[in-house]
VOGU-3710 file (C-alpha; in Angstrom, 3 decimals, decimal comma):
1> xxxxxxxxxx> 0,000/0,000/0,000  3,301/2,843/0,853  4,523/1,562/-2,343  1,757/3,355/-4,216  1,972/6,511/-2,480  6,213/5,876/-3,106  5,469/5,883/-6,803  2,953/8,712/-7,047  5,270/11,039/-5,013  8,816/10,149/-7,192
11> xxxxxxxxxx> 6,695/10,930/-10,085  5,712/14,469/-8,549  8,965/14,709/-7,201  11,054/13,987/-10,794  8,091/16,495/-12,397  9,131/19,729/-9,851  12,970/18,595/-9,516  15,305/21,449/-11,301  16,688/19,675/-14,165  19,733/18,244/-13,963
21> xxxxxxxxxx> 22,203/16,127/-16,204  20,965/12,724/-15,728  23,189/9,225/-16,577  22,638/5,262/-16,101  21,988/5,053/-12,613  25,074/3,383/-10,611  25,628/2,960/-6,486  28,107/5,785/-5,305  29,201/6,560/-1,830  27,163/9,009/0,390
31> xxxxxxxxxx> 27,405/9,397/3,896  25,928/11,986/6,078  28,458/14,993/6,579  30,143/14,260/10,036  28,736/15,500/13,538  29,785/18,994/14,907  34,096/18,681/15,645  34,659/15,918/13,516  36,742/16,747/10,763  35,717/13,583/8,294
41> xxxxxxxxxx> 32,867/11,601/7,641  32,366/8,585/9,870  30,743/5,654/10,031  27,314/5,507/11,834  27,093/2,405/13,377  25,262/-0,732/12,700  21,552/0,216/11,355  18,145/-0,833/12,059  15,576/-0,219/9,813  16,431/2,217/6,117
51> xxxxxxxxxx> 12,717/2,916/5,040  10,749/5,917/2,691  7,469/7,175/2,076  8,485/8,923/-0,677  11,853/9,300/-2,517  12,441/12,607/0,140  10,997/11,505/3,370  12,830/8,617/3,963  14,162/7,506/7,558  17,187/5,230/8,879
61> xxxxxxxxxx> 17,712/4,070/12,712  21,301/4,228/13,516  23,058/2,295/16,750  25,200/5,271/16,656  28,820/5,241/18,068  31,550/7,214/19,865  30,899/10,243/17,288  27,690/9,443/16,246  24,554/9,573/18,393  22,215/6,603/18,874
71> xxxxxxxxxx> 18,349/7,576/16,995  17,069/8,421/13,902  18,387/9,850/10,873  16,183/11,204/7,982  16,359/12,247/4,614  15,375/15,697/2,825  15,783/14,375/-0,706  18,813/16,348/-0,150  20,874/15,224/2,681  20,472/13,515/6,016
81> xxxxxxxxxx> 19,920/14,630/9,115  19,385/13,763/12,579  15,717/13,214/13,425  15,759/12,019/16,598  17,885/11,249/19,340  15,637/9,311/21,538  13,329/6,283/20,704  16,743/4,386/19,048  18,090/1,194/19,745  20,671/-1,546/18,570
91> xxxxxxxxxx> 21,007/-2,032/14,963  19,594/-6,148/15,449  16,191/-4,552/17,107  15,521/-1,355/16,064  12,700/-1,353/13,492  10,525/1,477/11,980  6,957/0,727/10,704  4,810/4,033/8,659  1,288/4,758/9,391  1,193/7,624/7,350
101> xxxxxxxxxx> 2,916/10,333/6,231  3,627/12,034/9,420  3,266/9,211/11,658  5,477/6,084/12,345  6,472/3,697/14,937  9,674/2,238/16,387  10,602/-0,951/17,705  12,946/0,522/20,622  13,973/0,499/24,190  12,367/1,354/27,324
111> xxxxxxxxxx> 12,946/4,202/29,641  15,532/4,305/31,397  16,696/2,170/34,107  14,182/-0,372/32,457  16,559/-2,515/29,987  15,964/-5,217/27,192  16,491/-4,080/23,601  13,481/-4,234/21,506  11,441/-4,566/24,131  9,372/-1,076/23,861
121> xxxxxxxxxx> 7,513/1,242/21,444  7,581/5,017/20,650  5,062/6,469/18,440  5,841/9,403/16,766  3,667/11,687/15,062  3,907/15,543/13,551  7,418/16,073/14,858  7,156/14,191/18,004  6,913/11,324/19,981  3,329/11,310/21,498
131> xxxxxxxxxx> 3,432/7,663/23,133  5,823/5,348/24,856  5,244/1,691/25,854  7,079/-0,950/27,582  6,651/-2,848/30,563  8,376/-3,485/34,148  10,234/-7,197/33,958  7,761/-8,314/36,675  4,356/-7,762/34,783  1,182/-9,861/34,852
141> xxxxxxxxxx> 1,810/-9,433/30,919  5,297/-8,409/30,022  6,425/-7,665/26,309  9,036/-10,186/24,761  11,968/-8,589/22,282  10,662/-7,897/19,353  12,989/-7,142/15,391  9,567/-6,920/12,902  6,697/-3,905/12,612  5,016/-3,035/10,108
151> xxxxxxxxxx> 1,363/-1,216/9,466  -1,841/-0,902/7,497  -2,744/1,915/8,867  -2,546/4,350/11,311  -4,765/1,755/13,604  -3,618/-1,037/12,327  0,208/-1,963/13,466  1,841/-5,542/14,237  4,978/-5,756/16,047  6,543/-9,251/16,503
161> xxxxxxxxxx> 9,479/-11,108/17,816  10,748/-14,202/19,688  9,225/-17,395/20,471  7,861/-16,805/24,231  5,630/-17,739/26,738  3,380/-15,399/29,200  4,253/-15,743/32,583  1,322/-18,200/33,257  2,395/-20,358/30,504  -1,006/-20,572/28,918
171> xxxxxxxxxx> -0,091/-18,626/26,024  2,673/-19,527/24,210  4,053/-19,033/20,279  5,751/-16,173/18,220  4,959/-12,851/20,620  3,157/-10,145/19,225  2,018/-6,523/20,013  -1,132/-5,400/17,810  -2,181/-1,635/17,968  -5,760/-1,082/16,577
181> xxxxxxxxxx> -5,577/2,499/17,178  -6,354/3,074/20,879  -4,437/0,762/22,736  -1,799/-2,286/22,322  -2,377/-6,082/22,903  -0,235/-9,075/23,281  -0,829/-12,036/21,263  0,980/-15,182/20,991  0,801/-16,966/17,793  0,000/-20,347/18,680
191> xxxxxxxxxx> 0,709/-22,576/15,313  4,251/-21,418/15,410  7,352/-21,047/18,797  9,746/-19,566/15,795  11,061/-15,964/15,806  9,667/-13,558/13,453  12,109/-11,844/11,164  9,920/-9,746/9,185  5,998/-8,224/8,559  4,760/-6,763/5,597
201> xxxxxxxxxx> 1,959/-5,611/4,706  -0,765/-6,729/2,081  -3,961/-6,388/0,238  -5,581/-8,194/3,148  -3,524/-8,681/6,047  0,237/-9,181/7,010  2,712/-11,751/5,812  5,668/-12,463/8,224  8,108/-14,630/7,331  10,846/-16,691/10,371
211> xxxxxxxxxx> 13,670/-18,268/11,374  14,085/-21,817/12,491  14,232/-21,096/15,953  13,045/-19,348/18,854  15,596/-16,641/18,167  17,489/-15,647/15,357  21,012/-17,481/15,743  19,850/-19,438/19,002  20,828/-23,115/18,280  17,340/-23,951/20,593
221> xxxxxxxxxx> 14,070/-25,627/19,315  11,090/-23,746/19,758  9,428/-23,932/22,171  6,773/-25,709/22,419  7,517/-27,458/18,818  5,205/-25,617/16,120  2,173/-27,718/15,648  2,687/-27,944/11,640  4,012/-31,334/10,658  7,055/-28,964/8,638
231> xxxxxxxxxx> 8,557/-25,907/9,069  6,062/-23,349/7,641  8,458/-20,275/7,519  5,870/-17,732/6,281  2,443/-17,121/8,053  -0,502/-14,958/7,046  -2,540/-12,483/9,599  -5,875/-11,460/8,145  -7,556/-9,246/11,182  -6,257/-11,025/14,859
241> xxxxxxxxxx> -6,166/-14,971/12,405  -3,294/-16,449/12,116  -2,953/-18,872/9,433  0,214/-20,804/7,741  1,321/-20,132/4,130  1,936/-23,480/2,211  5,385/-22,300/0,792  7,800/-24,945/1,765  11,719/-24,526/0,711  13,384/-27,418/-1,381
251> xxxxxxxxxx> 17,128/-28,986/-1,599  17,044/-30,143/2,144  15,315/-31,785/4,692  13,240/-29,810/7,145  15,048/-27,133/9,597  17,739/-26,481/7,493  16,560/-23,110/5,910  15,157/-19,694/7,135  13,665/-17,022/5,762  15,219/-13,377/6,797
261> xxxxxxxxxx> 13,376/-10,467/4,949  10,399/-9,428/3,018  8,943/-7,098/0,517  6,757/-6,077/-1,974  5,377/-4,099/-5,248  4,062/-3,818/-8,179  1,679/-7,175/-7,314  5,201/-8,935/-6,514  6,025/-10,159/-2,733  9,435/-11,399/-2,572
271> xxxxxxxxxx> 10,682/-13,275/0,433  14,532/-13,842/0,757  16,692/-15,910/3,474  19,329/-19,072/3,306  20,806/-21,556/5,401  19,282/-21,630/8,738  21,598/-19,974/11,804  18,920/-20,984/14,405  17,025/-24,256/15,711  18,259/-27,878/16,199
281> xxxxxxxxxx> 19,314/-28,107/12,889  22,515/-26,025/12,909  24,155/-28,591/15,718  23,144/-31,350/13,839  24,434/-30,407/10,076  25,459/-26,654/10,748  29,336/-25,820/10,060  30,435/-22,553/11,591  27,123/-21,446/13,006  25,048/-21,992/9,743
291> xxxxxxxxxx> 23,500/-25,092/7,559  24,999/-25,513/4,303  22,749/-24,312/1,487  22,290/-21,462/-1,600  20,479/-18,578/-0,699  16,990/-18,564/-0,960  14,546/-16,177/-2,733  10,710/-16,708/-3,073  7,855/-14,668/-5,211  4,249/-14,502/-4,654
301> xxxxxxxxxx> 2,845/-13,109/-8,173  -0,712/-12,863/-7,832  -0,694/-16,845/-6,631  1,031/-19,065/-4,398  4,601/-18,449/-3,173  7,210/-20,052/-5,243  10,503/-20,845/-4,895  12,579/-19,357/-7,727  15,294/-20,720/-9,659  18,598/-18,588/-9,394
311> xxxxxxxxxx> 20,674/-18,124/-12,728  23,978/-16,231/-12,931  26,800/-16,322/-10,188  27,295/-19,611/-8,245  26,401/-18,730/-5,013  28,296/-20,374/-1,687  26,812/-22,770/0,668  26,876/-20,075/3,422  25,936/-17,489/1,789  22,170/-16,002/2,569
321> xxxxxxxxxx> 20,187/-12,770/1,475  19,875/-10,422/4,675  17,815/-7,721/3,396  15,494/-7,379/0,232  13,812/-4,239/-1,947  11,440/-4,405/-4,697  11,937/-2,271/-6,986  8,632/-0,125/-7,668  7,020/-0,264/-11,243  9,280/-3,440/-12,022
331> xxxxxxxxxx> 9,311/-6,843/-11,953  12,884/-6,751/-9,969  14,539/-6,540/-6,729  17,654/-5,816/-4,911  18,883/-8,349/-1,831  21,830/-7,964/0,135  24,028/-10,843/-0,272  26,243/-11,575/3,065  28,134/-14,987/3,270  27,318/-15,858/6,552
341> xxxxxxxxxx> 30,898/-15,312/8,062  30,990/-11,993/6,795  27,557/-10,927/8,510  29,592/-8,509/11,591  32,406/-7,706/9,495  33,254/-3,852/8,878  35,703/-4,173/6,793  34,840/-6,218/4,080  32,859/-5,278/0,645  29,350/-5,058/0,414
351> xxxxxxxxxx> 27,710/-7,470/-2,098  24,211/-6,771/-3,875  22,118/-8,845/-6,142  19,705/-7,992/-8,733  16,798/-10,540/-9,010  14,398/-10,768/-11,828  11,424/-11,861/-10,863  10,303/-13,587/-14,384  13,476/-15,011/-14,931  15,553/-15,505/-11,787
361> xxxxxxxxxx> 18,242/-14,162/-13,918  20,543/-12,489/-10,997  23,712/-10,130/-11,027  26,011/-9,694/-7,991  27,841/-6,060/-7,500  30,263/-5,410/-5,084  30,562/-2,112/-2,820  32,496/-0,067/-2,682  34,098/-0,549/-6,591  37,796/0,255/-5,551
371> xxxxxxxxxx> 39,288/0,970/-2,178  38,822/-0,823/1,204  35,768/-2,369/2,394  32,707/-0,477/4,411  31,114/-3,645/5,644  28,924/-6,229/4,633  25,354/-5,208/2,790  22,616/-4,859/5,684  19,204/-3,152/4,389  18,421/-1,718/1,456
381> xxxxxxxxxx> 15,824/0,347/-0,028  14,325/1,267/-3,132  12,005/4,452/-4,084  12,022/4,096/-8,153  14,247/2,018/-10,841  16,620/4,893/-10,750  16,464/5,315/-6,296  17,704/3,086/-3,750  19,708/3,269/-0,735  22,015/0,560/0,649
391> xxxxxxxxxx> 23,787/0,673/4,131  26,370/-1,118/5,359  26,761/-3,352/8,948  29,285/-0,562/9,735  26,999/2,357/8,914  27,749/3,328/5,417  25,456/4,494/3,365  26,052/4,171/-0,763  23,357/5,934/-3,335  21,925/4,124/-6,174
401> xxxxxxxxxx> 20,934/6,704/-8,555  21,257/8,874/-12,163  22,139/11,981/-10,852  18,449/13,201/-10,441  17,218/14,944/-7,034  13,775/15,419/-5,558  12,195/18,118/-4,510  13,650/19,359/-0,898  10,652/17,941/2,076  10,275/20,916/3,573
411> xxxxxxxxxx> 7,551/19,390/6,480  8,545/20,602/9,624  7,587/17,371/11,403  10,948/15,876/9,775  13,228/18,792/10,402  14,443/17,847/14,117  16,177/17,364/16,149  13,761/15,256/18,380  15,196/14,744/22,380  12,807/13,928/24,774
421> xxxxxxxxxx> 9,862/11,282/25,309  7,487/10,458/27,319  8,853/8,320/29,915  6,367/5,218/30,397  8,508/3,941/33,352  8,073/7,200/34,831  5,926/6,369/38,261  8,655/3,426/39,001  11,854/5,531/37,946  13,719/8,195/36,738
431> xxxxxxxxxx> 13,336/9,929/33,411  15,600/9,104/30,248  17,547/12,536/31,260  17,494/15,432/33,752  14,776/17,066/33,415  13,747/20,874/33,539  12,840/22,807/36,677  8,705/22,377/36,175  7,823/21,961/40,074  5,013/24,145/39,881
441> xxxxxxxxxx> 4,600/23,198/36,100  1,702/20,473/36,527  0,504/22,050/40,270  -3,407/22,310/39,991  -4,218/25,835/39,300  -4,292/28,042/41,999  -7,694/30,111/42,589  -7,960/33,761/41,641  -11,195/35,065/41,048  -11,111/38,425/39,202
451> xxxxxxxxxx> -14,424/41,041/41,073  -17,003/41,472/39,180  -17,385/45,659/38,754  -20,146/47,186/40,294  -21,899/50,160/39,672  -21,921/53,128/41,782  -25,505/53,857/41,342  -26,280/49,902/43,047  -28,370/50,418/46,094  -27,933/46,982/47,240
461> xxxxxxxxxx> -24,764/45,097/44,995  -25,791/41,934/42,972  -23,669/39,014/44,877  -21,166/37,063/42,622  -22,852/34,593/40,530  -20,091/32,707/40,762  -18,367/32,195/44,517  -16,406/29,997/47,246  -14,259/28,328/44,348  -12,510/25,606/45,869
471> xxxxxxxxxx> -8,745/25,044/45,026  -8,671/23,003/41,697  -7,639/19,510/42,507  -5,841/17,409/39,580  -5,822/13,612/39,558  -3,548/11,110/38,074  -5,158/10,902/35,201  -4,920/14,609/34,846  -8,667/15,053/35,408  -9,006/18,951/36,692
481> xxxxxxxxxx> -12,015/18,711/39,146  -13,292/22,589/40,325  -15,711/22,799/43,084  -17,711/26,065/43,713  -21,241/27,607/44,504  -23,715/29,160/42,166  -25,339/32,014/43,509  -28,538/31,679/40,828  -29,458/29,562/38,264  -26,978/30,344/35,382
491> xxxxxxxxxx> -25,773/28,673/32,303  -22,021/27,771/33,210  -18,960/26,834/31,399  -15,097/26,308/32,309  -12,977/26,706/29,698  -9,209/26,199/29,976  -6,477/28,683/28,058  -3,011/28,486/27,497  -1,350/31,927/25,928  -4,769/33,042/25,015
501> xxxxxxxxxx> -5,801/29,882/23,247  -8,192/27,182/24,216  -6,558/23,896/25,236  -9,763/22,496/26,705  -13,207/23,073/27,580  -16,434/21,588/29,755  -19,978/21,673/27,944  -22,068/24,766/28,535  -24,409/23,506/31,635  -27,170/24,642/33,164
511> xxxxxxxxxx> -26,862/24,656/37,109  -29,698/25,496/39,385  -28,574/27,293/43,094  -25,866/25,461/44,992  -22,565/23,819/45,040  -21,239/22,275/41,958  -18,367/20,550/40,525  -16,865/20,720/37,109  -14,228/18,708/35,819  -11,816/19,030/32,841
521> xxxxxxxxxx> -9,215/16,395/31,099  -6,038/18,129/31,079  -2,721/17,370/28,697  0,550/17,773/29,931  1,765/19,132/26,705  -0,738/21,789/26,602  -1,153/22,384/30,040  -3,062/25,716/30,643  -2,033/28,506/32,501  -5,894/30,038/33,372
531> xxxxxxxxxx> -9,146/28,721/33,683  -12,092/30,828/32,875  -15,644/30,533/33,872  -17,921/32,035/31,232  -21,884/32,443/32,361  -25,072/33,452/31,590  -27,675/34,240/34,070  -31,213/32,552/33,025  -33,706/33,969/36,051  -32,887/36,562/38,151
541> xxxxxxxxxx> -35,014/38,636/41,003  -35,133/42,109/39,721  -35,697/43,207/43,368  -31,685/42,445/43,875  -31,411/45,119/40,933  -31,437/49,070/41,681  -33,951/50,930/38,800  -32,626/51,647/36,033  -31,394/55,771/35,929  -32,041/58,016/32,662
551> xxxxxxxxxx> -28,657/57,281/31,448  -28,795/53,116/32,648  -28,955/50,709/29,905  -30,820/47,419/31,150  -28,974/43,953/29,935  -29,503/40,056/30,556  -25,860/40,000/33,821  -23,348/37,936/32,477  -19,518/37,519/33,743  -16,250/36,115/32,797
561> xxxxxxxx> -14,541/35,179/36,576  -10,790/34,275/35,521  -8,741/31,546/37,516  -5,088/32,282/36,716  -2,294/29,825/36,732  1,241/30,099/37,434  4,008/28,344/35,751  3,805/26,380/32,599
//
């Protein structure tokens, strides 16, 4: 479904782009210019997930280093830039899933001093980060690691992971998170114990494809043993279902392959993995860590999933495909090729191979052409035949393209930088860093009623409509609750402003004589810095009123009593 909005916006993109000279397309080095002091570029660090909406929104998650910051990195259709400094994670975890166009999730870690990589959620959302979500190591429903997301829209997410078991041990399978737009839900897939190791989405659901075991590289069975007679590696969600595709790999008995990455476009879902580093398998037949076999790459065209005959190179019997793109309006993709005992090297050359779908004619390219090695392929990304984006294990990132360049994304929800988060561990510990001095920043209002004027002529002042406002009280949940009298039957409305504008408002009630209580649902980041109480009086003794004078001009009372906030 992103693919389509991909293509639309290169095509808009290529259409408002200044013209430029423009070549065969051909990968070419481009890193980010270095941090602030450092006089070179540098490497970034093993990534996470390289992703794009459109050919200039795209975004990158970046373990970061010594120089480099742990977050998120985006790109203009210029440059990159730091996005985000919070929300990150290791480069084997750290996932990013789009809702839409100004909203995406990461797969992260919690809070601080709660640990476990991949074991928490940020949402962000028009520049920031407007939810946070992990839980305490001791909960009634804790959430497993987790290195797949993906979404169908903005409430519709899956996030997946290891093979687990809640802590009653009735529930037990491939741990999931689902978001359906107002909260998050565990869910254990059942038919299978084997890690996820990737979800995309479809026409009608999710497809996720797996590794052999419980966790990716973990020698262990799953546990419990997947209920399927053989190892299903790719399973469908339509809704909350779970159901098994029928793909089966060929060339070797059961266990000995995995798949590691998927993708799709243009009605083609390609699914790409190798030799199996995880399950029983590997100690029985594995040799250094891995089983013996080519790499593997499946296709989905409008049918079943196939497996599809490679022609070309003559691939080794540890080498595997990582990472996958399909190339949009084309019939082709890109996979990164890593021999298995090249998979944490920095040093080495990146290999990529172009797949025809039709044909499974391939071609292998090395990175970089000449000089030293910038580490083995990792993910890769593709906007258009003539876009894509590789980076390296190392954090290097090389440019596929002819020279053209997109308009510049201007949207100030992806200018950054982004720092701070909400901290979800925040009743149980300390925030992610110091914060500001805001001690009086989320006090409940304090009370100061502004006197309603009265005219000299009165014989006998009209009381306050409105008096004996109690100090505002603010709960957990921050629920502002107000307590006062009524001096007549009025129509009566709080409203709460911050810098003149409205962050929040009761409904305009009608209260008889007598003590009342209003209550308002607060945000902390809009908290408001007065309350207002805006009335109209609906029956009033005109005994209380002096007569009206030549020059006295008779109107239904009303007031505006002002409670004024400090701080904020």
């Amino acid at each position: 479904m992103r693919r389509l909005a991909v293509l639309v916006l290169w095509v808009w993109c290529c259409a408002v782009a200044p013209a430029s000279a423009q070549s065969a397309p051909v990968w070419r080095l481009e890193q980010p210019a270095p941090p602030a002091g450092a006089p070179f570029n540098v490497a970034l660090g093993a990534p996470g997930s390289l992703t794009f909406w459109a050919p200039n929104r795209g975004l990158l998650g970046v373990e970061g280093n010594s120089v480099v910051p742990r977050g998120i990195l985006a790109y203009d259709g210029e440059s990159w830039h730091t996005l985000s400094t919070v929300c990150g994670g290791p480069g084997d975890t750290m996932r990013i899933a789009w809702a839409a166009a100004n909203e995406f999730w990461t797969v992260s870690e919690p809070s601080r001093p709660r640990q476990g990589s991949g074991t928490a959620l940020c949402r962000f959302k028009d520049g920031q980060v407007v939810g946070s979500y992990s839980t305490a190591d001791t909960a009634a429903d804790p959430y497993r690691q987790m290195h797949a997301a993906a979404c169908r829209a903005v409430n519709d997410c899956w996030f997946a992971g290891i093979g687990s078991r809640d802590p009653t041990g009735t529930r037990v399978g491939a741990f999931h998170l689902h978001w359906d737009g107002a909260s998050l839900r565990t869910v254990y897939n059942a038919g299978s114990g084997r890690a996820v190791t990737d979800i995309e989405a479809t026409a009608t659901g999710y497809l996720e494809s797996s590794a052999v075991g419980p966790r990716r590289g973990s020698p262990d069975a799953p546990d419990p043993p997947p209920l399927e007679s053989r190892a299903y590696l790719l399973q469908r969600i339509e809704g909350t279902v779970f159901s098994d595709d029928p793909f089966l790999p060929s060339q070797e008995a059961d266990g000995g392959t995995e798949l590691l990455a998927l993708d799709s476009d243009s009605g083609v879902t390609w699914a790409v993995g190798g030799g199996a580093a995880s399950g029983p398998a590997v100690a029985a037949r594995g040799v250094d860590g891995v089983v013996q076999r080519p790499p593997l790459v499946a296709v989905g065209v409008g049918g079943p999933t196939r497996e599809l005959a490679l022609t070309g190179p003559t691939f080794g019997p540890a080498d595997r495909f990582e990472d996958v793109a399909a190339v949009p309006g084309t019939s082709e993709a890109w996979a990164a090729l890593v021999p298995f005992a090249e998979r944490g090297r920095t040093n080495v050359k990146a290999q990529l191979a172009r797949i025809d779908a039709r044909t499974g004619l391939t071609t292998v390219e090395s990175l970089p052409a000449s000089g030293s090695g910038r580490g083995a392929a990792a993910r890769i990304a593709f906007t258009s035949p003539t876009d894509g984006w590789m980076v390296t294990n190392a954090g290097w990132l090389f440019h596929y393209t002819d020279g053209t360049r997109p308009a510049k994304d201007t949207d100030p929800a992806f200018a950054g930088p982004i720092t701070s988060r909400p901290n979800e561990a925040a009743e149980q510990f300390v925030p992610d860093a110091p914060p500001a001095d805001d001690s009086q920043r989320f006090a409940p209002p304090p009370v100061a009623i502004e006197p309603e004027p009265t005219e000299q002529a009165e014989p006998e002042p009209l009381a306050a409509l409105i008096r004996n406002v109690r100090k505002p009280k603010v709960s957990k949940k921050l629920v502002l609750s107000l307590t006062f009298t009524v001096s007549r039957k009025a129509r009566v409305q709080l409203i709460a402003r911050r810098k003149g504008k409205t962050v929040a408002k009761t409904k305009n009630r009608t209260l008889n004589k007598g003590k009342h209580t209003l209550k308002l649902q607060l945000s902390r980041k809009q908290w408001p810095t007065a309350l207002r109480f805006r009335t109209k009086e609906l029956t009033l003794d005109e005994s209380q009123l002096a007569p009206p004078s030549d020059d006295t001009v008779t109107t239904t009372p009303t007031t505006d009593d002002t409670v004024t906030t400090t701080g904020g």
